[in-house]
Each structure stands twice: as C-alpha cells, then as structure tokens.
GUNU-792806 format. One record per residue (C-alpha): residue in three letters; x, y, z. Coordinates in pm, whole numbers, padded with zeros to 5 digits, always signed. Layout:
! residues N
ALAXYZ;...
***
This chain:
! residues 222
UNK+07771+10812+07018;UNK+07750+10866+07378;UNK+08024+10830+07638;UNK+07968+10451+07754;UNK+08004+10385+07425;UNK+08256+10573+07293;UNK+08461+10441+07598;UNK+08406+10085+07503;UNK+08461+10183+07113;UNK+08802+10352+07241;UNK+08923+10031+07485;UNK+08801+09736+07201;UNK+09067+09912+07001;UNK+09351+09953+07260;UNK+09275+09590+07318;UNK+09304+09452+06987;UNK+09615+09632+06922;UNK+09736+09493+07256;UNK+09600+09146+07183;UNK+09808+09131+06872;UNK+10167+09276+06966;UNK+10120+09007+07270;UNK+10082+08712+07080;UNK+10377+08859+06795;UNK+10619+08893+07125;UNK+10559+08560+07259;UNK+10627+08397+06913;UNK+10925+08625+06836;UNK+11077+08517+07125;UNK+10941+08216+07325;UNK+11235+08155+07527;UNK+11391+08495+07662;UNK+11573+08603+07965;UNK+11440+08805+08259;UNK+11583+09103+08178;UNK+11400+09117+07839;UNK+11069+09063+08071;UNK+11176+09324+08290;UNK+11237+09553+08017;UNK+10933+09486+07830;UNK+10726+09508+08185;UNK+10927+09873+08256;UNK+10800+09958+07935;UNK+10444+09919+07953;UNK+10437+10048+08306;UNK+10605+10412+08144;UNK+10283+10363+07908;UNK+10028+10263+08211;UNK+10208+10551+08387;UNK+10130+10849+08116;UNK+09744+10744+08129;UNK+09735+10644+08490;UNK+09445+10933+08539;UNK+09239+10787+08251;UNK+09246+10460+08372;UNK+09145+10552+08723;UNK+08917+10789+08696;UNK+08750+10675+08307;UNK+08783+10333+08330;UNK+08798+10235+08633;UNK+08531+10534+08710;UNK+08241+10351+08513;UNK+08270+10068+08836;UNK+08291+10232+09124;UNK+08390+10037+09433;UNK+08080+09906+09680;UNK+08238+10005+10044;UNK+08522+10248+10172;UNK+08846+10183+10088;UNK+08935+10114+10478;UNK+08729+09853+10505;UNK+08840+09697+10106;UNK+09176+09684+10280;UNK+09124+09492+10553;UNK+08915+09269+10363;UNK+09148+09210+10086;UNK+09445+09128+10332;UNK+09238+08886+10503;UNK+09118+08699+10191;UNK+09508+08738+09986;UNK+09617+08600+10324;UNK+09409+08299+10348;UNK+09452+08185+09968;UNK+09811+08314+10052;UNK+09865+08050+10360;UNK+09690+07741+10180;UNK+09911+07812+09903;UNK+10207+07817+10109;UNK+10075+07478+10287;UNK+10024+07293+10012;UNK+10377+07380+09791;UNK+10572+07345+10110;UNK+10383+06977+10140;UNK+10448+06928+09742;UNK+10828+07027+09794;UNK+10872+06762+10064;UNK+10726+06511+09876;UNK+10940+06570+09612;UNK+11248+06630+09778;UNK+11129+06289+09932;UNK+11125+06091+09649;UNK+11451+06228+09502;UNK+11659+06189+09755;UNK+11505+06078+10099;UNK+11476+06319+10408;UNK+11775+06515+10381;UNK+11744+06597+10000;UNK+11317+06721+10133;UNK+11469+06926+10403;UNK+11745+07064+10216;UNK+11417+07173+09967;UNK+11275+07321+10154;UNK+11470+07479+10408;UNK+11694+07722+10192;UNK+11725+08077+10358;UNK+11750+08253+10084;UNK+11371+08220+09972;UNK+11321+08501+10231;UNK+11555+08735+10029;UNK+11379+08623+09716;UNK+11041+08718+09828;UNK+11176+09047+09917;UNK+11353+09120+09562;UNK+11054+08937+09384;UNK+10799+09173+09528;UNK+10856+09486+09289;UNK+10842+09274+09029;UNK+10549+09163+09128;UNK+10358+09453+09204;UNK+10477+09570+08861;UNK+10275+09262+08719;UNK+09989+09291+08929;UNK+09933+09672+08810;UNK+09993+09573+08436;UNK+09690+09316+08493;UNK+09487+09394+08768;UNK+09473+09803+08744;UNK+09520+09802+08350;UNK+09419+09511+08179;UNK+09094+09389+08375;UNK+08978+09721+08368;UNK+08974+09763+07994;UNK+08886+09390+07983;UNK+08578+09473+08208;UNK+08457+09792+08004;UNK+08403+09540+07712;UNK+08292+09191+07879;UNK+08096+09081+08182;UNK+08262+09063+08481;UNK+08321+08668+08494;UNK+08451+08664+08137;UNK+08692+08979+08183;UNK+08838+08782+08533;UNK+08894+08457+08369;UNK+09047+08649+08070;UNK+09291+08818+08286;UNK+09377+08540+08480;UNK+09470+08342+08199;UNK+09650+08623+08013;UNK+09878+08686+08347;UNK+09937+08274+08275;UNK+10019+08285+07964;UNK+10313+08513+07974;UNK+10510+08238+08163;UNK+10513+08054+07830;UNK+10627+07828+07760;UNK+10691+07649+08143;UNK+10356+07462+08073;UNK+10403+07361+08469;UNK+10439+07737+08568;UNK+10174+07843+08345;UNK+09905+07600+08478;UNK+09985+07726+08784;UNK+10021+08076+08716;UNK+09619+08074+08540;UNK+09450+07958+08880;UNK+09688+08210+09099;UNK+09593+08502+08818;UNK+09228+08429+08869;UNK+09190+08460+09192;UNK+09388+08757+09227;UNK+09220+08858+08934;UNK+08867+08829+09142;UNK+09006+08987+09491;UNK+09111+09258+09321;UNK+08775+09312+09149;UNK+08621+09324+09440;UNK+08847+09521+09654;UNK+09105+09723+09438;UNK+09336+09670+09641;UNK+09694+09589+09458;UNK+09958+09545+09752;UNK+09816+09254+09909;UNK+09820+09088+09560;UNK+10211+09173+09499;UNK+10280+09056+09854;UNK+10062+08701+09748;UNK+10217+08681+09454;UNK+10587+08723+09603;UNK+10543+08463+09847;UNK+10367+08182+09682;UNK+10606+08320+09320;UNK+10896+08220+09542;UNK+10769+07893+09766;UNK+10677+07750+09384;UNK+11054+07796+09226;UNK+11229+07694+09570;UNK+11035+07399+09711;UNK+10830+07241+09349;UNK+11095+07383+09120;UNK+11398+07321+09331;UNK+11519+07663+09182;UNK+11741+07903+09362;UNK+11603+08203+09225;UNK+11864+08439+09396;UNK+12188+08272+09198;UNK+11987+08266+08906;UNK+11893+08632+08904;UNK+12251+08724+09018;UNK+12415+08459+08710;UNK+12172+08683+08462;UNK+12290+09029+08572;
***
C-alpha cells in the first residue's frame, strides 16, 4: 500500500471513530451547558494539539497552498471581512425589525444598542478560534484526504452546525456561516480571520435576533 493510500486508509478510520462518539455525545446529552462544550472542545484541542505536526505537515501536506502565505492573508481578511460586514448588516436590520414588532422603537433600539456585545465579542473570540481549529485545521483536512473538495466543505460546514443542536434556529444559521468559512479557509488557511468572523457575527446573532445577553448568561453559568 503506498503512502496516499495508507494516509486515506489511516484518516477513514479516525473519522469513523470520530463520526460515531459525535453522534453518541449529542444523544447522551442534547441539552448541556457551556461548560460541558468548553470542556469537551479543551479536550479535543489537547488531542489536535499532540498531533498538530501530523496534521500540518501529513495531512494538510498532501494540499499544499497555491500562493504565499502574505498574500493568503490579506486575501482572507478581505473576503472574512466582506461576508463579515453583510452579516453584520443584515442581523443588525433583523434585530430592529424584531425589536420593532415587539415592542415599537424603543424596545428595537434597546436591541440593538446593548454595550456589552463589544465585551462579548472579545470573550467569544477564544472560543471561537478554538472551534474554528477543531473544524477548519482538523476536521476538513481529514475530511478532504477522503472526499472531493466540495463534498469535504459542505460536510464540515454542516458538522460545525450541527453541534448547536438542538437550537434548530442557531443551527440553520450556524450550517451557511460553517460553509463559508469552511471554503475561505480552504482556500487561504488562514484561521484568525475566521475566529474574528465568527466572534462578531456569533455575538450580533444572540444580542440583536436572539435578544440574548450573552455576558450575564456566561457569568450566571460560572
């Protein structure tokens, strides 16, 4: 068997294994707090961590990037930024409209005008830079060494989704956000634009759509 295949071989199993301890979890325990998502996330990240140098350079190695990593960044801010902004746009238009209908003008400013979205993006963005690494650097990888490239994107993107289970609203959401994160990072590996995307529009969803303070709820759960 030669290496391709004995790479592909190696990640099917990984996979499969991964595939099924996933779905068990999410049964298990369908409704869980945060901290049992942090903990499980800090867990697999200690994993990711130990075979960090296999992923990169095995994995990841079999698709080598098509330009310089200067020019991957600026092209991945500039693209995270632009899905970033009309994201933005349209769930601060969506919160108004809500706040709107529930309660006039001053319940849609009150929606959207809560300071303390700013100090959630900032405490949100480890987290999600955690997230992004556990699907973007490890998953899609692996997902890639065994499917085409359009099948392994989609797959991630709707396995990033379907962790938020079972918020059917946040999980929609969450499988068109994973995708195209999903694809920039494909294309420009590139993970810190991503995190700083996912912050922003993570938080502008729970504060304006949700109407979610997201700072008393983390402090309430510690």
């Amino acid at each position: 068997m030669n290496g391709p295949d004995r790479i592909r071989r190696a990640v099917a199993v990984e996979l499969s294994v991964l595939a099924v301890l996933t779905v068990a979890f999410l049964i298990v325990f369908p409704d869980r707090p945060i901290l049992a998502d942090v903990g499980l996330a800090l867990f697999a990240l200690t994993v990711l961590a130990l075979n960090t140098r296999y992923t990169r350079k095995v994995v990841w190695g079999q698709f080598p990037p098509a330009s310089d990593r200067r020019s991957r960044m600026r092209r991945a801010y500039l693209f995270a930024g632009l899905v970033t902004g009309a994201g933005v746009i349209g769930l601060f238009v969506t919160g108004l409209a809500l706040g709107y209908v529930e309660g006039g003008w001053e319940e849609a400013v009150r929606r959207v005008g809560n300071w303390r979205i700013l100090l959630a993006v900032a405490v949100y963005l480890p987290w999600a830079l955690l997230q992004q690494t556990l699907f973007q650097f490890y998953l899609l990888g692996r997902l890639r060494t065994v499917f085409p490239v359009s099948v392994a994107v989609t797959c991630t993107g709707i396995g990033y989704a379907l962790v938020h289970l079972p918020d059917l609203a946040v999980t929609v959401v969450t499988a068109v956000a994973g995708v195209c994160w999903t694809y920039l990072y494909e294309r420009y590996r590139v993970l810190v634009p991503l995190a700083l995307s996912h912050a922003i529009l993570g938080a502008a969803f729970y504060y304006w759509v949700h109407s979610r303070d997201l700072i008393g709820e983390w402090a309430a759960g510690l």
